[in-house]
Short mmCIF file of the C-alpha atoms (twelve columns), coordinates in Angstrom:
data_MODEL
# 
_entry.id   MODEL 
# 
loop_
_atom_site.group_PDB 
_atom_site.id 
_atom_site.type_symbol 
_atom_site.label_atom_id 
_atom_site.label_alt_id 
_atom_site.label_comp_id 
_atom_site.label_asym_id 
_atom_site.label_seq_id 
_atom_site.Cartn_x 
_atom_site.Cartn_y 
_atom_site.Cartn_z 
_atom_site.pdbx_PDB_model_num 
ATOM 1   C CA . UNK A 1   0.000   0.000   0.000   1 
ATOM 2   C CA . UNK A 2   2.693   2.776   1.352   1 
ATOM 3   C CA . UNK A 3   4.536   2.104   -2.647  1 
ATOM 4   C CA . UNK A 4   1.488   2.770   -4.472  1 
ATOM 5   C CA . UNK A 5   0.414   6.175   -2.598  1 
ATOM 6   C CA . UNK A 6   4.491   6.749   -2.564  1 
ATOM 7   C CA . UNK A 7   3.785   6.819   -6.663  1 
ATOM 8   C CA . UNK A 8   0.386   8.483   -6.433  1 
ATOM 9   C CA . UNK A 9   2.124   11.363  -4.143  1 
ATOM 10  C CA . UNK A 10  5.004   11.211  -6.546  1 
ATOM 11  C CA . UNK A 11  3.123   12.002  -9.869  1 
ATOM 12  C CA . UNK A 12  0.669   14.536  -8.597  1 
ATOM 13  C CA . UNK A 13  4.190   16.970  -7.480  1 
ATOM 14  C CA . UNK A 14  5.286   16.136  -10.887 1 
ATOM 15  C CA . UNK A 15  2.223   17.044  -12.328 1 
ATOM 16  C CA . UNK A 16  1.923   19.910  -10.295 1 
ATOM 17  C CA . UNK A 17  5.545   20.960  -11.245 1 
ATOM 18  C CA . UNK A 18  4.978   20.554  -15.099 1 
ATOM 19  C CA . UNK A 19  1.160   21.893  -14.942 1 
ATOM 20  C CA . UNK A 20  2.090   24.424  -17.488 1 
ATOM 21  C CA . UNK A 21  3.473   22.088  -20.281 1 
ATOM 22  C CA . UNK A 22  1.141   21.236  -22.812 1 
ATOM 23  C CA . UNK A 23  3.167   18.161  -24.776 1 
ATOM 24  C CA . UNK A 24  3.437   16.359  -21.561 1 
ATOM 25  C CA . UNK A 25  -0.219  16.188  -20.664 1 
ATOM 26  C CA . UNK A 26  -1.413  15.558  -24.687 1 
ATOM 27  C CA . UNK A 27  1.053   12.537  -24.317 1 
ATOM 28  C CA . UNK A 28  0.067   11.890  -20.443 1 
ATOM 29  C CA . UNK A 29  -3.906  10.846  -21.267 1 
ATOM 30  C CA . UNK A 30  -3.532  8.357   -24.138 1 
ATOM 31  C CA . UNK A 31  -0.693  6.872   -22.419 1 
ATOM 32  C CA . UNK A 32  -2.393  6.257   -18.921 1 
ATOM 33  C CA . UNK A 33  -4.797  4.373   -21.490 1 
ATOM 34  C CA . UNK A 34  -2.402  1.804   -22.734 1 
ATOM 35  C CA . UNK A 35  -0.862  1.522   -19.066 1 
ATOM 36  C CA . UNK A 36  -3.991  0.265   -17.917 1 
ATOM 37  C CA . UNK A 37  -5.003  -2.423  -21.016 1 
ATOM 38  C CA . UNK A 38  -1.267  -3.419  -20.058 1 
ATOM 39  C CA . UNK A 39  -2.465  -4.064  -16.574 1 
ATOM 40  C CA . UNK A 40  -5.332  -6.048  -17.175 1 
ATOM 41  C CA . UNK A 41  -3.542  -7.954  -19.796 1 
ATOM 42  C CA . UNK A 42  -1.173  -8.539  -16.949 1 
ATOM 43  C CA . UNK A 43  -3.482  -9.422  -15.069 1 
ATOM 44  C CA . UNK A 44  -5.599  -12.041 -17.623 1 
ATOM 45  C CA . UNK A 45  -2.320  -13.791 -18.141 1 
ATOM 46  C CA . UNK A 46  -2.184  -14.232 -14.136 1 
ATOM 47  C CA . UNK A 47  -5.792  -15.743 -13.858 1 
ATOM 48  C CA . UNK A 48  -5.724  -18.007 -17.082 1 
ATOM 49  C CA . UNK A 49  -2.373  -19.710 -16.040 1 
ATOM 50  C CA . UNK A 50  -3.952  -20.936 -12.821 1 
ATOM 51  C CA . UNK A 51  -6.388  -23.961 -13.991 1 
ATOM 52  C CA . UNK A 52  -7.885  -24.287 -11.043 1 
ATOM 53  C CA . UNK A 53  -9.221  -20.194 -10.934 1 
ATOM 54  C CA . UNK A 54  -10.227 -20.116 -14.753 1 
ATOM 55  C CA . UNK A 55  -12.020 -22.794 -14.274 1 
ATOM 56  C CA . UNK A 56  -14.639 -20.439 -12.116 1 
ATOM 57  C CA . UNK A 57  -14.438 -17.822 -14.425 1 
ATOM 58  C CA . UNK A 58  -18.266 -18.096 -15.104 1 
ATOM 59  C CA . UNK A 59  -19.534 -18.516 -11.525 1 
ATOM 60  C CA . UNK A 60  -16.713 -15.257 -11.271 1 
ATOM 61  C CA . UNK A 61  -18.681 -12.722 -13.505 1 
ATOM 62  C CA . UNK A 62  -21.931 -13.715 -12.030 1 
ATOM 63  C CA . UNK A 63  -20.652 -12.620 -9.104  1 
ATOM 64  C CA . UNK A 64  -18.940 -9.350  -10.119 1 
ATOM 65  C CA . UNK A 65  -22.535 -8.596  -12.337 1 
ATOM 66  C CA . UNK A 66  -24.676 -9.043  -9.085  1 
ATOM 67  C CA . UNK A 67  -22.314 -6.655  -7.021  1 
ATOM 68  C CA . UNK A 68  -21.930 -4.886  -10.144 1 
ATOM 69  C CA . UNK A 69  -25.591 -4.050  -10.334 1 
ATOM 70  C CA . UNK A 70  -26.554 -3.429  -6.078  1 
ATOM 71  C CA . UNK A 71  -23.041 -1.104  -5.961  1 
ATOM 72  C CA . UNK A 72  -24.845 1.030   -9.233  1 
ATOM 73  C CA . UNK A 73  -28.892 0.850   -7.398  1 
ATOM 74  C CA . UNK A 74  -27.102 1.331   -4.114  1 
ATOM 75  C CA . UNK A 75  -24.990 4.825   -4.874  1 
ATOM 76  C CA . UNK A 76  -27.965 6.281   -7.061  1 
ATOM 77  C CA . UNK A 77  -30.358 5.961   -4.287  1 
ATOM 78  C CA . UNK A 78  -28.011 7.652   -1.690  1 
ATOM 79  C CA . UNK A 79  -27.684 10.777  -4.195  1 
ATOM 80  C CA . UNK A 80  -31.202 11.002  -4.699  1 
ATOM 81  C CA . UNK A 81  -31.726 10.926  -1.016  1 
ATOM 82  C CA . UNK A 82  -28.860 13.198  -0.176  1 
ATOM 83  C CA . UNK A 83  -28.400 15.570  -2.847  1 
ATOM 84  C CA . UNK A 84  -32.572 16.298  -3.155  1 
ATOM 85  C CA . UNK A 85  -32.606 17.636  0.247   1 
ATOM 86  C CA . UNK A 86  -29.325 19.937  0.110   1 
ATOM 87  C CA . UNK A 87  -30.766 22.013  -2.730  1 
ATOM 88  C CA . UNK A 88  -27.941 20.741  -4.903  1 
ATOM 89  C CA . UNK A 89  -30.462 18.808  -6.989  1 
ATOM 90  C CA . UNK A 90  -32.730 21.640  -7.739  1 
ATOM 91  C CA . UNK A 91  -29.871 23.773  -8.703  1 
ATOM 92  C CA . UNK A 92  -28.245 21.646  -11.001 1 
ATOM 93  C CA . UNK A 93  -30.484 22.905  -13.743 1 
ATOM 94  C CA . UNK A 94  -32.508 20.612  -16.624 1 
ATOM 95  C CA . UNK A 95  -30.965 18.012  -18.719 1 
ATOM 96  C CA . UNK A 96  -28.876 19.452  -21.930 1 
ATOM 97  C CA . UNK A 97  -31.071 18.696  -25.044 1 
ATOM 98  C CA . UNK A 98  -28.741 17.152  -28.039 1 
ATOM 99  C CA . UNK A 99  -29.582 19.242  -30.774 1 
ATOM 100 C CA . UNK A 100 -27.885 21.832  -28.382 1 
ATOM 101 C CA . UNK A 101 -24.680 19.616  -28.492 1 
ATOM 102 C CA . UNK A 102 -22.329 19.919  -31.508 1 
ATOM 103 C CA . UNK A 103 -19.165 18.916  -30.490 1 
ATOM 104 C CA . UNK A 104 -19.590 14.891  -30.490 1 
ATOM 105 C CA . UNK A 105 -18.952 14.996  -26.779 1 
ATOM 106 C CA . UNK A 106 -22.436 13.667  -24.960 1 
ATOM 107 C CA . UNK A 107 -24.102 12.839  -28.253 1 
ATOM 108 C CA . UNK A 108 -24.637 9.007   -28.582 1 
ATOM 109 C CA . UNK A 109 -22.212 7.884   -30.567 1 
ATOM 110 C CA . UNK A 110 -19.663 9.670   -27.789 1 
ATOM 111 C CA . UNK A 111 -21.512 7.092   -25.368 1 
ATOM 112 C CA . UNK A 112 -21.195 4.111   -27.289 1 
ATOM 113 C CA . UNK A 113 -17.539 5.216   -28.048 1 
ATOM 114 C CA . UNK A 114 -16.864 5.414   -24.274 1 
ATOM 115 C CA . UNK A 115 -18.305 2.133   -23.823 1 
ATOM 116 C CA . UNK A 116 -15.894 1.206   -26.775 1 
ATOM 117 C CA . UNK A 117 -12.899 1.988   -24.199 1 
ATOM 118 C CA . UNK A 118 -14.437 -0.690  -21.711 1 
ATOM 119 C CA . UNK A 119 -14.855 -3.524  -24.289 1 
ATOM 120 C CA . UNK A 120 -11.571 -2.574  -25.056 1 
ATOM 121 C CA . UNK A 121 -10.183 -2.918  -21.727 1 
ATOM 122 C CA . UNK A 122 -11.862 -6.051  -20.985 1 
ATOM 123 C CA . UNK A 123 -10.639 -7.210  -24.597 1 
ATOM 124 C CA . UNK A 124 -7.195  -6.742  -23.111 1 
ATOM 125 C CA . UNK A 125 -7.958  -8.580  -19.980 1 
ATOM 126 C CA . UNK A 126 -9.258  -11.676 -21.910 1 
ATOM 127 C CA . UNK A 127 -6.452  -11.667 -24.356 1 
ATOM 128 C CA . UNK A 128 -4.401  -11.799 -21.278 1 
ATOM 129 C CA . UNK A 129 -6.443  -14.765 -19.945 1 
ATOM 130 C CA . UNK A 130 -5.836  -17.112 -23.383 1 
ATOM 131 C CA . UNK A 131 -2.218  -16.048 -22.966 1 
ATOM 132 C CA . UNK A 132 -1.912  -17.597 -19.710 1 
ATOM 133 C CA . UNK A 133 -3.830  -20.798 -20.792 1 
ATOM 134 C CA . UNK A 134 -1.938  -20.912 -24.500 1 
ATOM 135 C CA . UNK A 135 1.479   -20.320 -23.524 1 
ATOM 136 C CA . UNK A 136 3.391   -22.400 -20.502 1 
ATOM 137 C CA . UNK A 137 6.825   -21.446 -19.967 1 
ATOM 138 C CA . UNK A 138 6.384   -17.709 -19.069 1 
ATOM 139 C CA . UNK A 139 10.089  -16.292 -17.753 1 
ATOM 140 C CA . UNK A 140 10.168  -16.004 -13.957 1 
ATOM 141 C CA . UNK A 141 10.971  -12.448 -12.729 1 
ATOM 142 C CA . UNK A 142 12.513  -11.497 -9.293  1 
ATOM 143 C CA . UNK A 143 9.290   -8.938  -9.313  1 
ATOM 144 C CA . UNK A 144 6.050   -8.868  -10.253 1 
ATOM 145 C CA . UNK A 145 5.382   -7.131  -13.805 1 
ATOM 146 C CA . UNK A 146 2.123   -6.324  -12.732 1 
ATOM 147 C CA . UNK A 147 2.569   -4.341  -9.424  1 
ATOM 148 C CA . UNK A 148 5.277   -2.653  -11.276 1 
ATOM 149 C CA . UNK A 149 2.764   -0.907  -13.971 1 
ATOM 150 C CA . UNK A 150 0.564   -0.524  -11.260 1 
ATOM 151 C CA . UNK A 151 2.988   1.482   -9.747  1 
ATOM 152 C CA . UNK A 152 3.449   3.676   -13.269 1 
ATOM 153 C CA . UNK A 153 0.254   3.581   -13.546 1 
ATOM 154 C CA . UNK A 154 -0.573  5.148   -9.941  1 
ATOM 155 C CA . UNK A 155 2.198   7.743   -10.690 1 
ATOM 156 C CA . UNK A 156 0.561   8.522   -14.298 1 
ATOM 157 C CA . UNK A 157 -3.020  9.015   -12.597 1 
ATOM 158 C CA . UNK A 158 -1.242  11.060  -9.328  1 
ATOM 159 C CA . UNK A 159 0.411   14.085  -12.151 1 
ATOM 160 C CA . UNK A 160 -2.700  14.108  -14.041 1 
ATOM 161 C CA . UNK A 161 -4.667  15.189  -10.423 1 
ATOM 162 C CA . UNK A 162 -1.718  17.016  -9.459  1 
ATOM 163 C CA . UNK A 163 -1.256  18.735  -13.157 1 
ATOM 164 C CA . UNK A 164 -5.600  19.717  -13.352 1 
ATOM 165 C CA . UNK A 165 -5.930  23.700  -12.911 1 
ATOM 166 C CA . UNK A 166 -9.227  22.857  -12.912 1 
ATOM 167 C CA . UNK A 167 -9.569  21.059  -9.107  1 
ATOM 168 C CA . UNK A 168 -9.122  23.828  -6.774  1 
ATOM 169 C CA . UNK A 169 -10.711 26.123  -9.293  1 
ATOM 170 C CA . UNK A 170 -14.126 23.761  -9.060  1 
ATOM 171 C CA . UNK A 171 -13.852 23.153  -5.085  1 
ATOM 172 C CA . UNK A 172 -13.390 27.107  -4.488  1 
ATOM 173 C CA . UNK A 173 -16.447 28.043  -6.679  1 
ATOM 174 C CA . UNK A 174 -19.326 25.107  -5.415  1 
ATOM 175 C CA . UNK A 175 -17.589 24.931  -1.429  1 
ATOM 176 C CA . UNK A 176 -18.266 22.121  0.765   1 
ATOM 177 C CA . UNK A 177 -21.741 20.916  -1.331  1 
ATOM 178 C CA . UNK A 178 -19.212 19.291  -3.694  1 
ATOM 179 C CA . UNK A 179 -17.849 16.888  -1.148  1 
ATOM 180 C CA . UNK A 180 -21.779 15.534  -0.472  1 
ATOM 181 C CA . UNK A 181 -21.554 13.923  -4.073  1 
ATOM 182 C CA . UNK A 182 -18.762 11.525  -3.598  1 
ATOM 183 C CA . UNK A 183 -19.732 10.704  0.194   1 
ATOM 184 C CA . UNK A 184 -23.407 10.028  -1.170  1 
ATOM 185 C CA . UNK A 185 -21.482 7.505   -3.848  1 
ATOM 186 C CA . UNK A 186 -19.441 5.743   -1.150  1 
ATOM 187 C CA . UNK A 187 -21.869 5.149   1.485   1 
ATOM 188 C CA . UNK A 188 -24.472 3.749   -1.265  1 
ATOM 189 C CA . UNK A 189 -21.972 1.561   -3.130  1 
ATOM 190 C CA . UNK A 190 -21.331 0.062   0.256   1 
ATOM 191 C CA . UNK A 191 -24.734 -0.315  1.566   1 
ATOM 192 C CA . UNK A 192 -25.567 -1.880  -2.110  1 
ATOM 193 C CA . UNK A 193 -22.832 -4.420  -1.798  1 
ATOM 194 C CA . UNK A 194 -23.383 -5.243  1.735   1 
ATOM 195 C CA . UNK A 195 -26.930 -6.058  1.480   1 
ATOM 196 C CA . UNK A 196 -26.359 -8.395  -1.317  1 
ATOM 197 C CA . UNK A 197 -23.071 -9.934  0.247   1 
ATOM 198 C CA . UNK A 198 -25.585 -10.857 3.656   1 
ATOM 199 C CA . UNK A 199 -28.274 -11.923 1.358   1 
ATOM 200 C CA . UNK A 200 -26.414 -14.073 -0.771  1 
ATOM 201 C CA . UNK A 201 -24.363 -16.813 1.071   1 
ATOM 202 C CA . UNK A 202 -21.847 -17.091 -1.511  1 
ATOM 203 C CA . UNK A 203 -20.467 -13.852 -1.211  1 
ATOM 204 C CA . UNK A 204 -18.486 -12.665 2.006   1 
ATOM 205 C CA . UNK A 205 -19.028 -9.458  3.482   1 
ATOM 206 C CA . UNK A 206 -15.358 -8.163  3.505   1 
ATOM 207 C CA . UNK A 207 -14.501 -9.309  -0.175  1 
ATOM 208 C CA . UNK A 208 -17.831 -7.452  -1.587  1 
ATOM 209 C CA . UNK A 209 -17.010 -4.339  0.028   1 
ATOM 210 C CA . UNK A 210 -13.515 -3.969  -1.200  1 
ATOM 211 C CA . UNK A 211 -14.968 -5.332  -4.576  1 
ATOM 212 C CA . UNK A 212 -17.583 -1.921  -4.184  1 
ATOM 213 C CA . UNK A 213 -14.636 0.092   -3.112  1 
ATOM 214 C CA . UNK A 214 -13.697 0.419   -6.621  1 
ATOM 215 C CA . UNK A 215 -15.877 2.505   -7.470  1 
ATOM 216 C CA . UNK A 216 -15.507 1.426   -10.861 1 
ATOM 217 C CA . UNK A 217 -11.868 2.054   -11.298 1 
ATOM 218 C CA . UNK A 218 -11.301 -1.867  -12.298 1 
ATOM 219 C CA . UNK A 219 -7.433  -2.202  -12.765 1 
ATOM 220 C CA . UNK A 220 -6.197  -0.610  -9.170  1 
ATOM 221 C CA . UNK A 221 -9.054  -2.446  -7.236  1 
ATOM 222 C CA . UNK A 222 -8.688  -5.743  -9.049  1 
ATOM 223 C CA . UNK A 223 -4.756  -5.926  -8.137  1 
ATOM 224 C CA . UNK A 224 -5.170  -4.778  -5.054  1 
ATOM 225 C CA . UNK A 225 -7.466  -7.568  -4.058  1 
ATOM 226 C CA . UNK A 226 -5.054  -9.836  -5.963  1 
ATOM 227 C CA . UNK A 227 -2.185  -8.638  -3.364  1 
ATOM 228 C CA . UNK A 228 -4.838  -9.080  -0.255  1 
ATOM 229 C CA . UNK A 229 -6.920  -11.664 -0.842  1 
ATOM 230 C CA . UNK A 230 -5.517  -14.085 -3.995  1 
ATOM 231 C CA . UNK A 231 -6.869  -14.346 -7.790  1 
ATOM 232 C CA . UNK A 232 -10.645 -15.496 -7.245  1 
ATOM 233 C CA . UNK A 233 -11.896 -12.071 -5.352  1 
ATOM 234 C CA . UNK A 234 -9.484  -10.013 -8.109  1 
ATOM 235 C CA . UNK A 235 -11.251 -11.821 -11.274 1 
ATOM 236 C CA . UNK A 236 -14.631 -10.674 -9.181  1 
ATOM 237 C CA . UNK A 237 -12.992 -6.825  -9.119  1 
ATOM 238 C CA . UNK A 238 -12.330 -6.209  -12.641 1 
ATOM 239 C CA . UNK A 239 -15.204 -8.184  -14.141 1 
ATOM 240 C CA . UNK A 240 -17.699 -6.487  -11.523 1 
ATOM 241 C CA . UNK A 241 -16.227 -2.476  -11.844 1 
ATOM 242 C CA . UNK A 242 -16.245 -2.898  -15.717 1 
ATOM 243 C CA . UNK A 243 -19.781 -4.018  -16.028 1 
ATOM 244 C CA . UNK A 244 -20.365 -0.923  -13.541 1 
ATOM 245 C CA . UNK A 245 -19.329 1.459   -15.851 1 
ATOM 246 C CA . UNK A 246 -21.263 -0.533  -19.010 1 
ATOM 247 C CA . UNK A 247 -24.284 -0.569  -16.526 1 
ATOM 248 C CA . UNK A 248 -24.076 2.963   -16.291 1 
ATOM 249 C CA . UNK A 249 -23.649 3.897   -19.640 1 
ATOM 250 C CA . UNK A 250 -26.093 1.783   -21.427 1 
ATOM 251 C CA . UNK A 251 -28.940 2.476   -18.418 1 
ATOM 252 C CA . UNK A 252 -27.912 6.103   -18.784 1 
ATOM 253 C CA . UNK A 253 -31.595 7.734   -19.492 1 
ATOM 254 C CA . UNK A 254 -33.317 5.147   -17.752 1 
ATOM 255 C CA . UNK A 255 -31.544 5.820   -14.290 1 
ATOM 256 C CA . UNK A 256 -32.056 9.836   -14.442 1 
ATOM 257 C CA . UNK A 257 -35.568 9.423   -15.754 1 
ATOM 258 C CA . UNK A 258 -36.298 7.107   -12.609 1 
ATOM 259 C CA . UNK A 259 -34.081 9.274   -10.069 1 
ATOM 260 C CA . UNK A 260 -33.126 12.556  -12.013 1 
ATOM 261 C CA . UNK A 261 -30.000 14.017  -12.606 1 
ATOM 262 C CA . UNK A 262 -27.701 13.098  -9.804  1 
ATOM 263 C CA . UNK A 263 -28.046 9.519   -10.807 1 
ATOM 264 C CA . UNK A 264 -25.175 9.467   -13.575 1 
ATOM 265 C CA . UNK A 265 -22.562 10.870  -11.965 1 
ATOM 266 C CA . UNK A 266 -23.179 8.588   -8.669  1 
ATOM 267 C CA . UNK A 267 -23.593 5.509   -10.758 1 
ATOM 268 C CA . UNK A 268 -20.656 6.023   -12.580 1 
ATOM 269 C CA . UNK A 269 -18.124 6.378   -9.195  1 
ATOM 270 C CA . UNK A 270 -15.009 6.817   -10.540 1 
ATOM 271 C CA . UNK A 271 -15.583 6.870   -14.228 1 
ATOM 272 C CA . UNK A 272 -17.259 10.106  -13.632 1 
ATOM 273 C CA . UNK A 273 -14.334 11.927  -14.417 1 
ATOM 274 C CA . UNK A 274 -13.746 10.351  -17.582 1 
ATOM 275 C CA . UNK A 275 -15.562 7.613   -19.349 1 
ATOM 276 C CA . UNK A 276 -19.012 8.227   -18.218 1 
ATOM 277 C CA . UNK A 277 -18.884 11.748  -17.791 1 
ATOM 278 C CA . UNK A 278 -20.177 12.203  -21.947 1 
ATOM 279 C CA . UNK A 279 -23.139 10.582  -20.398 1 
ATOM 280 C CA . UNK A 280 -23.614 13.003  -17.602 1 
ATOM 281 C CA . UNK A 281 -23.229 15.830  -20.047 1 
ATOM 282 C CA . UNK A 282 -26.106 14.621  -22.203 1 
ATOM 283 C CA . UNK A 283 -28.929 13.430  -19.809 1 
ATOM 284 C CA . UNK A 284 -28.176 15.023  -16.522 1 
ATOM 285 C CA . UNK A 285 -26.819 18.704  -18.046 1 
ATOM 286 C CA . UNK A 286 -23.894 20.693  -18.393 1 
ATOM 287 C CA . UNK A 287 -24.599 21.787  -14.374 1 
ATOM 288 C CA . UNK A 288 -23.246 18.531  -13.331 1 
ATOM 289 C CA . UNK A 289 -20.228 18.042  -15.168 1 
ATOM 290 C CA . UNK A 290 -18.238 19.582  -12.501 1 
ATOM 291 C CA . UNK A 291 -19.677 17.821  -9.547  1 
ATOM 292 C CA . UNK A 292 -19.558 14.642  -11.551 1 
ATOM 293 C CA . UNK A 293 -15.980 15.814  -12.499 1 
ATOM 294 C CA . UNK A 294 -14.945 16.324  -8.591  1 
ATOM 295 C CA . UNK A 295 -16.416 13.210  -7.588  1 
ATOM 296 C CA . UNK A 296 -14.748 11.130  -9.894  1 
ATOM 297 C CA . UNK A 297 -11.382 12.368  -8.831  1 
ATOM 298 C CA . UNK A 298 -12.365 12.131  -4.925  1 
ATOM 299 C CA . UNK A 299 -13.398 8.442   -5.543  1 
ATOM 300 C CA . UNK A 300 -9.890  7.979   -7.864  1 
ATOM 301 C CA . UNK A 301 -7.947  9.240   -4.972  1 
ATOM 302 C CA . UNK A 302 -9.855  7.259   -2.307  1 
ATOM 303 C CA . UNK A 303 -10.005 3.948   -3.905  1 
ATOM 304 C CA . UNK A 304 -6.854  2.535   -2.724  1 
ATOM 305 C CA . UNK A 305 -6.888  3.728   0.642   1 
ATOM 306 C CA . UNK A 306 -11.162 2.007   0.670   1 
ATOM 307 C CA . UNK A 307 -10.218 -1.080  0.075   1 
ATOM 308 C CA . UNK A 308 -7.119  -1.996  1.616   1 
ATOM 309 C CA . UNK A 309 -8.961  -0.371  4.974   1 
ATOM 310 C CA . UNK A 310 -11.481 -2.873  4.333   1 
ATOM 311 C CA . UNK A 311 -9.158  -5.723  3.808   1 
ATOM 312 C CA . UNK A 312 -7.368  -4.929  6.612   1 
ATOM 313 C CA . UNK A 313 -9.445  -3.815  9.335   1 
# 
């Protein structure tokens, strides 16, 4: 744990100390992207050389789809609840109508082109996984490949933070009200998980809620439960915080037509900030972009301290 917030710490003084060069963030976003298919290929190749794990892949994404699912209900309900009686929901304005939108960004062919990026990464993942069943033999290293680009990758996300003008810019112009987005996101996504994890035997309480913990961001949680609690519960991270952020994009109207606007934004957890936030932008309205951006880098920041808390307590 100390390494990766050592690297997180690392990159967001770097990015802080290089916020004012241009080529080095253009280069810094793509890259970050590549990092993390790297990581899940990593980890694939991990899960499909041990016969006995593959072998529950199946019984694996049930699991991470039914935790998947409660973690989404779960953090949408506690905005609604929390957000509808701090007058942030009635000042967040009405949903941004697309023949208002010409850029591309919102529209639905931005959606299904974010959605793109999580086929992709779970593409990457199961490449990884044939890998490991294909090819026997793989070189053994004095280190693990995979902690290492988590540790890149932790320093990559830590100077993009640490490099956005736009964080204390957002937190000094909305004040405290901000922070009741994210809170409303982890205390749902929890609740969610923990219901189903007590209703359904084959789940255990601790694993679920570090699985929630996520908060969508599927490569840090998934090999951070590989480190604390072995392959199984890691296969149940990744598959369960990618189908969180499908969930979210492809249930996009349906969730703010049932529960209005705040309901993208807290579905999404930590995609907010990135992949789902097209989606916020086009059914929820322009008003919560920068809550939904704030969250999403709260929940980024947070996730590794969540769930190795959890594991550990």
């Amino acid at each position: 744990m100390l390494p990766v917030l050592i690297a997180m710490a690392a990159g967001m003084a770097a990015g802080y100390i290089f916020r004012d060069s241009r080529r080095i963030f253009s280069f810094l976003d793509p890259a970050t992207v590549w990092v993390i298919r790297l990581l899940l290929f990593l980890l694939g190749v991990g899960i499909g050389g041990d016969r006995a794990l593959l072998a529950q892949v199946p019984v694996l994404g049930l699991k991470g789809l039914v935790l998947a699912v409660s973690a989404v209900l779960g953090s949408v309900l506690a905005a609604r609840l929390v957000l509808g009686k701090t007058g942030l929901e009635m000042s967040a304005g009405p949903p941004v109508k697309r023949v208002e939108n010409t850029s591309g960004i919102g529209s639905g062919i931005g959606n299904w082109k974010a959605m793109g990026g999580s086929f992709i990464a779970a593409a990457a993942f199961f490449l990884g996984l044939l890998s490991g069943v294909l090819i026997t033999g793989f070189p053994q290293l004095p280190w693990d490949p995979a902690v290492v680009v988590l540790y890149l990758l932790m320093f990559m996300v830590g100077m993009g933070t640490g490099g956005d003008p736009t964080v204390p810019v957002v937190i000094r112009k909305h004040g405290i009200r901000l922070v009741l987005l994210p809170l409303a996101v982890v205390a749902g996504t929890l609740a969610g998980t923990l219901a189903t994890a007590l209703l359904w035997p084959a789940l255990t309480v601790r694993e679920s809620l570090a699985v929630g913990a996520g908060f969508g961001y599927y490569s840090l949680s998934s090999l951070l439960l590989r480190e604390l609690s072995g392959g199984e519960w890691a296969a149940i991270a990744l598959l369960s915080n990618i189908f969180r952020e499908i969930i979210t994009l492809l249930a996009a109207p349906l969730l703010v037509k049932m529960t209005g606007p705040s309901a993208l934004p807290a579905a999404g957890g930590a995609t907010s900030m990135d992949t789902t936030l097209a989606a916020t932008l086009q059914y929820s309205g322009r008003a919560w972009t920068v809550p939904a951006l704030f969250s999403g880098v709260v929940l980024t920041i947070l996730t590794p301290f969540a769930v190795t808390f959890i594991m550990t307590v």
